[in-house]
N, C-alpha and C positions, 0 to 999 in steps of 0.2 A: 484598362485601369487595373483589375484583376493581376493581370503578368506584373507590370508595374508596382505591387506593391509585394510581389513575390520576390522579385528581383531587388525589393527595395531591404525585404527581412532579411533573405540569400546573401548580399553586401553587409548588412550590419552583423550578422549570425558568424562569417569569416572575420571579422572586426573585431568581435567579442572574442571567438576562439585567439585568435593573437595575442590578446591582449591578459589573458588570463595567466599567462609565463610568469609577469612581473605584477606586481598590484600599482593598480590605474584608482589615483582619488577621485571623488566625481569632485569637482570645481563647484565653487559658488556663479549663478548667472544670477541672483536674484539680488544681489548686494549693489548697493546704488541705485535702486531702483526700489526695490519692498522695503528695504530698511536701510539702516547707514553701514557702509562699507569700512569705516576705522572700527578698530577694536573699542577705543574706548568712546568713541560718540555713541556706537551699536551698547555697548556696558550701561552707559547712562542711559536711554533710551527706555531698556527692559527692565533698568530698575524703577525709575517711575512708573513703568506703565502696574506693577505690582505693586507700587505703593497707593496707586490711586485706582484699581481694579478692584470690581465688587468681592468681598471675601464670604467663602461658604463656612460659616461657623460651627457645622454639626460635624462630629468627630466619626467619619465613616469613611468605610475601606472602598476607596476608590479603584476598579477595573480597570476602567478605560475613561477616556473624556473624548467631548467634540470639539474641535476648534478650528476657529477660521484662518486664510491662510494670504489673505487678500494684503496690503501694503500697511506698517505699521500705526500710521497716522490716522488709518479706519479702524482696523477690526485688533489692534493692538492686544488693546485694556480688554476685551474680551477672552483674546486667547490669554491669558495671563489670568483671568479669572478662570478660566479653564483649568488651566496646570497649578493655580494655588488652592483646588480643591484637595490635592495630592499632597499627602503629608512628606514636606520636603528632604526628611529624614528617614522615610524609607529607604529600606537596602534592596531598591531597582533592577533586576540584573538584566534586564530587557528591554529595550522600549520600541515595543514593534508600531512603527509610523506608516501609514495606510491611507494614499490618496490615489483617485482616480485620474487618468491622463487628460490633461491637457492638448497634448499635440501628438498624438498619434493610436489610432485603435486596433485593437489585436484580441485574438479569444482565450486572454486569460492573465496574469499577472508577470510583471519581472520583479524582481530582486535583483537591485544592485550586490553582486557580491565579488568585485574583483577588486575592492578595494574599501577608504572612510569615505566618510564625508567632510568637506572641507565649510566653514566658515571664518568671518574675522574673530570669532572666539577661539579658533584654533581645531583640530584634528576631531573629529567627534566619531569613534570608531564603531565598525559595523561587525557582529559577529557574524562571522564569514562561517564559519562552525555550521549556524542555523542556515545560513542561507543556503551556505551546500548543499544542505540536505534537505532543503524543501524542495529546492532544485530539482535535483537529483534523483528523489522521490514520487514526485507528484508534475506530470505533466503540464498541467496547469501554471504550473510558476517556469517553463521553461519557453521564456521568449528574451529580446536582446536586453541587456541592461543598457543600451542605448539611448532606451525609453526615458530616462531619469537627466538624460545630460542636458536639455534644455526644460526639463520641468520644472516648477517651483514650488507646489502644493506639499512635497515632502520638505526641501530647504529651509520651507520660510518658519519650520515648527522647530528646529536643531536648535539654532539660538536660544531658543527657550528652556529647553534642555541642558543644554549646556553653563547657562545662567545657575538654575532653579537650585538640580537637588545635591544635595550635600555628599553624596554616595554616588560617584559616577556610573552610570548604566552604557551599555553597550545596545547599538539600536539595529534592527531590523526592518530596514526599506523597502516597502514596495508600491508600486505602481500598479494600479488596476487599470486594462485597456479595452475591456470587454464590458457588454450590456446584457448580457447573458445568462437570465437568472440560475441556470443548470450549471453555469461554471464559476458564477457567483458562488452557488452552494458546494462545490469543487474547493472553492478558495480555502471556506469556512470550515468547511469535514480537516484540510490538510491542516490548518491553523490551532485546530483545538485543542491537540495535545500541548500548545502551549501559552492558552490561555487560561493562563493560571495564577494565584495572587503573588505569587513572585517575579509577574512581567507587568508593564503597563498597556494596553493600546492606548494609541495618539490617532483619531480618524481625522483627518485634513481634510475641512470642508468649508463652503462658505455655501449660504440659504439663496434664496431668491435675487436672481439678474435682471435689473433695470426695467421695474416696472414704478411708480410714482410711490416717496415714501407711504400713502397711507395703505395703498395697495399691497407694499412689502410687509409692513407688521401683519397683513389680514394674512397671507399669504407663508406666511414664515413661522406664524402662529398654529395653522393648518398643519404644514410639515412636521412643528415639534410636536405635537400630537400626536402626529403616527407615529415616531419614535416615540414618545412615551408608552405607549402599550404598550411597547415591548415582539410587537407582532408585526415579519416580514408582508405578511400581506396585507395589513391593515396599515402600513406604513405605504406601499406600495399604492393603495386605493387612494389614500393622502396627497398622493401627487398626479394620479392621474386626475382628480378633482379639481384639483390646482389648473390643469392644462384644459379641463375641459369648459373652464368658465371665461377661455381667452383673455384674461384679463393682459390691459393693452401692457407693450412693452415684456412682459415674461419671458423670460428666454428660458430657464431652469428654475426649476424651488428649490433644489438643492447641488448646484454641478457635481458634488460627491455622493450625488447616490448611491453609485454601487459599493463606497466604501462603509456608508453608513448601513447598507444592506450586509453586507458582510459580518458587523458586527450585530445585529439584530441576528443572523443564522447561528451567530456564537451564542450569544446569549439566550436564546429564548429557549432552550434547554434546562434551565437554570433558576427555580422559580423566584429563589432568595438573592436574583438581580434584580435591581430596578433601577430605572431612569430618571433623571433630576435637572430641570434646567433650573440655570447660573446666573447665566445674567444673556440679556438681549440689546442689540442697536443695528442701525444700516446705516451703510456712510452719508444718509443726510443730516446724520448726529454730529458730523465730524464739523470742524472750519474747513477742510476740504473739499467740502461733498454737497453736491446742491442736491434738493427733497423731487425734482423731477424723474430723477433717471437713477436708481439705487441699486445697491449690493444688498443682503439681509446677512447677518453674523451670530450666531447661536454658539453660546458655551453651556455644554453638555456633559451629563458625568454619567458611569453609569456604576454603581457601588451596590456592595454587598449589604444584603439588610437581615437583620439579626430574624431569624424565625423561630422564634420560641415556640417548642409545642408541635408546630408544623409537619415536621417528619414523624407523626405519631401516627396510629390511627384508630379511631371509638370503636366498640364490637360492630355495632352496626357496616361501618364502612368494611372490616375484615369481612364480615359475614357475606357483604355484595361481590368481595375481590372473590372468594373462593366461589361464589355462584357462578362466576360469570366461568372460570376456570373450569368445574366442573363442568358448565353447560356447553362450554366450547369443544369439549374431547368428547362429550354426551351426544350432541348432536351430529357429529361427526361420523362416530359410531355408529347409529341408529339412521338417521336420515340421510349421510354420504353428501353433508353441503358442512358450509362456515357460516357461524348466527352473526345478526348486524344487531348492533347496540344500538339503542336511543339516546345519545347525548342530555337530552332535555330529563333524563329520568337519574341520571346519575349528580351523584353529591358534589360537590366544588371539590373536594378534595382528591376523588379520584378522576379530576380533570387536570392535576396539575400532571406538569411535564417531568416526571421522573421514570426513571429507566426499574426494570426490572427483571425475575429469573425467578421460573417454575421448573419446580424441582417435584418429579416423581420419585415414588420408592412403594419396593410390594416388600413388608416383611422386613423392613429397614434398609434392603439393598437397593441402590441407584438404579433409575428405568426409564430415567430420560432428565433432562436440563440445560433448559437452552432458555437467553434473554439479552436482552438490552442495558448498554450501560447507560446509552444517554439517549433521549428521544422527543422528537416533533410532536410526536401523538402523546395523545394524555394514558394518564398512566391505566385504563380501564381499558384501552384499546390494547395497551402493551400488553398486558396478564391474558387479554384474552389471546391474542397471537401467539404469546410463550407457550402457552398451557396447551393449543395445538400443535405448535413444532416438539415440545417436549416428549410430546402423548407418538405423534406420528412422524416426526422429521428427525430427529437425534441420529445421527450416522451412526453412533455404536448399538444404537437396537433395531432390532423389527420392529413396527409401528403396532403400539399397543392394540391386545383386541378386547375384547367384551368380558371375559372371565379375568385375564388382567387388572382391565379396569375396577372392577368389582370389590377385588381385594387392595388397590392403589391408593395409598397417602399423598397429601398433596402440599405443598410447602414452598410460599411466595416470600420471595425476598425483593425488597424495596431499596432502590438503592440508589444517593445521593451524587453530587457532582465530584467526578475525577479532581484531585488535585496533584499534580506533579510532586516529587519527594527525591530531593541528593543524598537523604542519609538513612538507611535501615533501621535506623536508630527510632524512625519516626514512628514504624509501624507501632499498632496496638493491637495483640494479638486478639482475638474477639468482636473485637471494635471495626480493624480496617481489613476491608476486601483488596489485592494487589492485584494490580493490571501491567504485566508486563511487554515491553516493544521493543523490538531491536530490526533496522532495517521491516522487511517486511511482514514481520512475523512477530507475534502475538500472543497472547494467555493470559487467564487471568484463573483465581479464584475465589469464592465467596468466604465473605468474614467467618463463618460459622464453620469453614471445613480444617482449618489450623487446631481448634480446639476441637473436635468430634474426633482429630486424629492424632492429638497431644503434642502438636509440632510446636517446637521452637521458632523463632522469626526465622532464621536459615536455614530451616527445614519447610516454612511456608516458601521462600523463596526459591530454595533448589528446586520442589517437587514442581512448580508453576513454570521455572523455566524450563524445566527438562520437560516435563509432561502434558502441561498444556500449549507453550512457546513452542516448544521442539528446537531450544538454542545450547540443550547442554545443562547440565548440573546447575554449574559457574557462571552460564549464560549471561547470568543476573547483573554481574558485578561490571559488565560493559554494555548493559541496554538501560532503556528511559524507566522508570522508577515511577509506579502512581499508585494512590491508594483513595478508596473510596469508603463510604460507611454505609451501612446496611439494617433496615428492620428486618426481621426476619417473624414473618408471621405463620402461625401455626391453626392448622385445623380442627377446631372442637367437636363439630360435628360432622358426618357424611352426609 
């Protein structure tokens, strides 16, 4: 079976290389079948399903959504509530659609990129741009785009698309073929630099398979709950709970798990996301659909919410950042091990998921700085790690010793989510930290060092690419563009 399915990727791997000469559209197989196959029967259809689709009234900047992907006459009105949570007048430039495979498994994603996508609304184009280079890039997304030619989970969501926003967006397809949460989170690491509020994600998904309506709501209730927390493994527990109560008929809680996992890895970095469901049915709602044997359907958004205040921090909480800082190089020093934190003793604040950099200096010159931009662990875990790699892992010093120490200022910067940026123009000298990318190489600098060194925006930006990037002066003006914001807190006492 094994060779067999070697021989089966080896076939489609020479298929794909051929075909990459000329661009190959991927075809509609889901038309006549999920929905109507004329242009304008399919036109009529998606506009009623939006005129009689639950609408989200709160004026909020929508990420990403969940949406089902199942035949229009079920889970229609649903996905349509989904995609009218998104203000249709946004200027889109992205809409990276994310479902998990159907018909065939493999460890790790494709990206259709050798051509659009084809519907009866017409050509719905893929930037080839992005896909080349996730491609190209990151391992994980290098398998056949094969994968897509008889799937529907990504087709059945274009229509929608295509209809909706007034600003045509250019989409990025893929296919998730793997269950594999270590290349799940492969996915997510590759995808982040472009989840950012000038893309959408679309996760393509449908809830619970064919177990009795009443058993679906209980069941589908359960699953949107783990995505509401916001937490990959509390979503994760969500389902195995689901499977371990055999409830009859179950086949899945969610067949797009790992898609919905994927976007849980992005988000939960992020504290000022949250999750919001839309509206809910399984197809025993429908004149279709008998209440024996059902599908479940969740529209899901996941938007940014205003944190006023949030990114601040009381003396008290400062006071505990630098303890734990000092006591992490202290203990170190003295007793030759790493101290473990009590979770249960630390404030909510310094549990959220923000990234950080500790910054040494004896005498105001630099002695070490090293940190995180974005991170899993809560932020009292990060400061403590920094403050050790800064003290003793920094490649351009020796690992501070005890008289070092003694005389060392210590200086935590707090810092918020990456957002991508096309124009220099954006930067705010003071304000934003720049993260530069290009290909495989990298740099960044903190907000605070453009002004300690009088730079201009294009003197933060040459010095980052030349000396942190390692891409050249210039480097800048042909790599990815991000800026991030920064507290920058200071030590009152030793």
């Amino acid at each position: 079976m094994r060779t067999g399915v070697i021989i089966l990727l080896s076939i489609l791997t020479i298929m794909e290389t051929n075909a990459q000469h000329k661009p190959v559209d991927r075809q509609p197989v889901a038309a006549g079948s999920f929905y109507p196959a004329g242009k304008d029967a399919l036109t009529r259809d998606i506009s009623r399903l939006f005129e009689e689709c639950k609408k989200n009234d709160e004026k909020i900047d929508i990420r990403a959504i969940i949406s089902p992907h199942a035949g229009y006459v079920f889970s229609g009105r649903i996905a349509a509530s989904a995609f009218s949570s998104v203000n249709k007048e946004k200027k889109i430039k992205n809409v990276f659609v994310i479902g998990s495979s159907h018909v065939m498994a493999f460890d790790g994603a494709s990206i259709y990129n050798v051509g659009d996508f084809v519907t009866p609304l017409g050509k719905m184009p893929v930037n080839r741009e992005i896909a080349d280079k996730l491609k190209s890039e990151n391992k994980v997304f290098d398998f056949p785009t094969n994968a897509h030619l008889q799937e529907h989970s990504i087709e059945v969501q274009v229509p929608f698309i295509q209809y909706y926003f007034t600003s045509k967006p250019s989409m990025v397809p893929i296919i998730i073929g793997t269950t594999n949460e270590v290349s799940i989170k492969k996915i997510a690491d590759a995808l982040r630099p472009y989840f950012t509020d000038e893309n959408l994600f679309v996760i393509s998904s449908d809830f619970s398979h064919y177990p009795s309506y009443t058993d679906a709501v209980k069941a589908d209730n359960a699953t949107a709950a783990g995505l509401m927390s916001g937490d990959p493994q509390t979503f994760l527990k969500s389902l195995r709970e689901n499977s371990s109560k055999h409830i009859d008929g179950l086949a899945t809680s969610m067949c797009g798990w790992t898609s919905g996992l994927t976007l849980l890895y992005l988000s939960e970095v992020d504290e000022s996301l949250k999750y919001k469901i839309l509206d809910y049915c399984n197809s025993g709602d429908s004149d279709y659909g008998d209440k024996d044997r059902v599908v479940g359907y969740n529209a899901i958004a996941l938007y940014k919410k205003e944190m006023a205040g949030s990114f601040s921090f009381n003396e008290s909480e400062k006071k505990q950042l630098f303890e734990i800082a000092r006591m992490s190089i202290n203990v170190r020093l003295n007793d030759n091990r790493r101290i473990e934190l009590d979770s249960k003793k630390m404030p909510e604040k310094l549990k959220m998921h923000y990234g950080a950099f500790v910054t040494i200096k004896i005498d105001g010159n630099l002695r070490g700085c090293i940190g995180r931009f974005i991170s899993s662990d809560p932020l009292y875990e990060v400061v403590r790690a920094s403050a050790f790699s800064s003290a003793f892992e920094d490649p351009r010093f020796t690992p501070l010793t005890k008289e070092e120490y003694a005389k060392s200022e210590i200086e935590i910067t707090v810092l918020g989510p990456l957002r991508k940026i096309s124009d220099p123009d954006e930067i705010v000298l003071g304000k934003h930290g720049i993260y530069i990318k290009k290909d495989f190489r990298s740099g960044t600098m903190l907000p605070q060092v453009a002004i300690e060194q009088g730079w201009n925006v294009e003197q933060f930006l040459g010095y980052t690419s030349r000396d942190k990037a390692s891409i050249g002066w210039d480097g800048w003006k042909t790599a990815e563009l991000f800026v991030y914001e920064g507290v920058v807190l200071e030590e009152k006492d030793k």
